[in-house]
N, C-alpha and C positions, 0 to 999 in steps of 0.2 A: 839773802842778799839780792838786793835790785839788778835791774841791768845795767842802771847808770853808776853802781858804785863799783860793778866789775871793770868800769872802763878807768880806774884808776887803783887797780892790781898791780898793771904792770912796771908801776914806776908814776913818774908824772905825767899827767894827762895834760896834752892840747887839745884847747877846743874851740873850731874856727867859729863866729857868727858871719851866718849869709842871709839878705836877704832876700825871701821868696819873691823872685819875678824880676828880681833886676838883670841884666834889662827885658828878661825873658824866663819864663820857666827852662827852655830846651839848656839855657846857661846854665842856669840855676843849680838844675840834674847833674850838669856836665861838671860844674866847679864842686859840689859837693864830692862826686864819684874821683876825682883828683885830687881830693882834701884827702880821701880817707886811704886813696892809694900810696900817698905821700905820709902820710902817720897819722892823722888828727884820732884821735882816740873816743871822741863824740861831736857830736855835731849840732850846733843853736841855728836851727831856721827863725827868722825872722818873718811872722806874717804882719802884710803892713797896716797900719793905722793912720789915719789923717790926721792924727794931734799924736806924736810918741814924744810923750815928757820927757823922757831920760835922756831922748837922742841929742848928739850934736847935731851940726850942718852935711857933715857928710853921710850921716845915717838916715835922718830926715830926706836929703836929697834922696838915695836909695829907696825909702817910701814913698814921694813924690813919686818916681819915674815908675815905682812897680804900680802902683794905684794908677797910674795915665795910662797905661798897658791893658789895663783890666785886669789884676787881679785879684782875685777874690778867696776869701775862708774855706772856699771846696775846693777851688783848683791849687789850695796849699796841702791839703787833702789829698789831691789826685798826687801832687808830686811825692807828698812821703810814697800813695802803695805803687806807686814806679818805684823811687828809690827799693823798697825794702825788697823790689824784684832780687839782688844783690849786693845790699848793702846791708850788713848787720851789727855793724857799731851801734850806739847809744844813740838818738834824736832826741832834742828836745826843743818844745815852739819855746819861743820868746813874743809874745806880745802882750796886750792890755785889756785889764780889766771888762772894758766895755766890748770888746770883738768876742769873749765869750757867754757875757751876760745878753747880746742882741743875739746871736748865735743860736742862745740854749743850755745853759750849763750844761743840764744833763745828755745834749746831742751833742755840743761840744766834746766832749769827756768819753763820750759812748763811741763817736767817731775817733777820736786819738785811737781808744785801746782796739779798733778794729784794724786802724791803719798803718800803725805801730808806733806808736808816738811815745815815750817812754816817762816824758816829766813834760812840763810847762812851768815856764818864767813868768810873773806880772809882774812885774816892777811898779806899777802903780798902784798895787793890793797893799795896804797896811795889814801889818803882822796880827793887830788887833781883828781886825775886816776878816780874815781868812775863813771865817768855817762856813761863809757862806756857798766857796764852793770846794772847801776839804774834802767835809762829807761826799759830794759827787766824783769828787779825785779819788778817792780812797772806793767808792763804790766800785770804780772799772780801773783798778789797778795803773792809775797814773801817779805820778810823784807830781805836787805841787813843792815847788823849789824856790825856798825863801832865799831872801836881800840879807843881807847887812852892809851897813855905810857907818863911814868915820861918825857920824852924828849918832848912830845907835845907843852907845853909851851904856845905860842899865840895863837895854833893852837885848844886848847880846848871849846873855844868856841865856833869856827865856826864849828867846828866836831858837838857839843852836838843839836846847832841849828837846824842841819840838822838829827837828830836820830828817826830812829825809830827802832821797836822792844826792844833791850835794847841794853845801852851802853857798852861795855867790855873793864872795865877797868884792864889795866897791871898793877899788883904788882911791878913788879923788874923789871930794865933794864937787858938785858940778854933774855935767853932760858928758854923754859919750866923745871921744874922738881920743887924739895921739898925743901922748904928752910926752914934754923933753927930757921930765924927771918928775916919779912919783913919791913924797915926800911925808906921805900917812905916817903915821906908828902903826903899821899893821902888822908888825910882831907882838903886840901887847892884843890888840882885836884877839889873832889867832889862838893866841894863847888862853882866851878866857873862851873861845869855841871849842878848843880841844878838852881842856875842865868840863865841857857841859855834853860832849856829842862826841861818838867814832865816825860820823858824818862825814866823808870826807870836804873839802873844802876847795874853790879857786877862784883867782883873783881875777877881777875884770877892770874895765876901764882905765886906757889908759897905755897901752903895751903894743909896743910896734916895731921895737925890733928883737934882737935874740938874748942880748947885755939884759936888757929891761925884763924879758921871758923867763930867764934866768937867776936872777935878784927875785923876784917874786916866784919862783917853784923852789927855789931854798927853803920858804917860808910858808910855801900852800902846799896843797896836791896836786894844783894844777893852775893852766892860766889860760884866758875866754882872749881873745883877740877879734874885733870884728872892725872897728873903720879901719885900720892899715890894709884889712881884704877888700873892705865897701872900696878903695882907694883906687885899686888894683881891678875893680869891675869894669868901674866908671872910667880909667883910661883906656881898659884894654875891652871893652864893652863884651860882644859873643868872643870872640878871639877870647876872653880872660882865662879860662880852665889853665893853660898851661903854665899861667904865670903865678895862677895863685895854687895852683900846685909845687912848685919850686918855691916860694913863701914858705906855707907850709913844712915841706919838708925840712928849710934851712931852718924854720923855728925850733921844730920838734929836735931837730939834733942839737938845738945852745940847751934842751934842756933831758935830753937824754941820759946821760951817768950819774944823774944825783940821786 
């Protein structure tokens, strides 16, 4: 068993995205160390990219402001081996393709499993594309941590077959950010991932408050929440830890008893 599937033993797993450097690393430390104190159960850093396809505007912004900051692929680095001074939940990056093919697959991947990095997200990596850097995943004990979206279709089974760490399933066609109501058939998705995989599973995009958290952990293992936090940085900027700690928490209990 991985580290990131122990993080949804204990029930449903929450799991915040933050990302790296808004508006500061010292934040950054700080909102994660109050994510995990408050329940979050793993944790999606966000390294930023100058073109993130999936984002909406408020996650884009978030990359904007951390890239005018300076920051950079090693001082995402530096903050996981701070964080993991104390923090031993699940981490996983989320970023794109291109930040660790200029990077170095194999320095990219070599540095995760040094700094404790436990999986990585591309959302821009086609399911087909992946063994370009599988193979280097699989060499330093990283989980490469596949997509599925409502457009998947035939392709959900052969994705779920091949999963590890956990599946991230897409709410809504489209971009990141907050929706009023998510309206997928992702009980039918799910159900042809549970056919193919004991992978656990959780749902992103799209989820912003506990009603909505709730509806979709009926259905997943768990559920990824990040602009209603990106929201919560950008009002409450350094000050933010406290508030998206109380976030946090209020989420993790709409989905506590199930």
């Amino acid at each position: 068993m991985t580290k990131i599937r122990a993080a949804f033993e204990k029930g449903k797993a929450f799991i915040p995205f933050i990302t790296c450097g808004d508006p500061d690393l010292e934040t950054t430390a700080a909102v994660v160390r109050e994510a995990v104190r408050n329940g979050a159960d793993l944790v999606e850093l966000g390294i930023p990219f100058s073109d993130p396809t999936a984002e909406g505007p408020v996650i884009q912004g978030a990359n904007i402001r951390a890239l005018a900051g300076g920051m950079t692929t090693d001082r995402a680095f530096a903050l996981v081996e701070n964080l993991r001074q104390d923090v031993t939940i699940p981490l996983v990056f989320m970023t794109y393709a291109n930040v660790v093919f200029s990077y170095g697959a194999d320095a990219f991947f070599a540095k995760c499993a040094k700094v404790g990095i436990d999986g990585i997200i591309l959302p821009d990596l086609p399911f087909e594309e992946k063994d370009e850097f599988q193979s280097v995943s699989w060499k330093y004990g990283v989980d490469l941590i596949s997509l599925i979206a409502p457009t998947s279709h035939q392709r959900i089974a052969m994705i779920a077959r091949e999963a590890e760490g956990f599946l991230y399933i897409v709410s809504s066609l489209g971009v990141t950010g907050t929706r009023s109501e998510i309206t997928t058939d992702l009980a039918s998705i799910i159900q042809v991932v549970r056919e193919n995989t004991d992978v656990p599973c959780a749902i992103g995009f799209g989820i912003s408050i506990p009603a909505q958290a709730r509806q979709m952990a009926e259905l997943a293992d768990g559920v990824i929440v990040g602009s209603a936090i990106i929201k919560l940085l950008q009002q409450h900027g350094t000050q933010a830890a406290p508030a998206v700690g109380a976030y946090v928490k209020e989420m993790k209990q709409g989905i506590m008893d199930l």
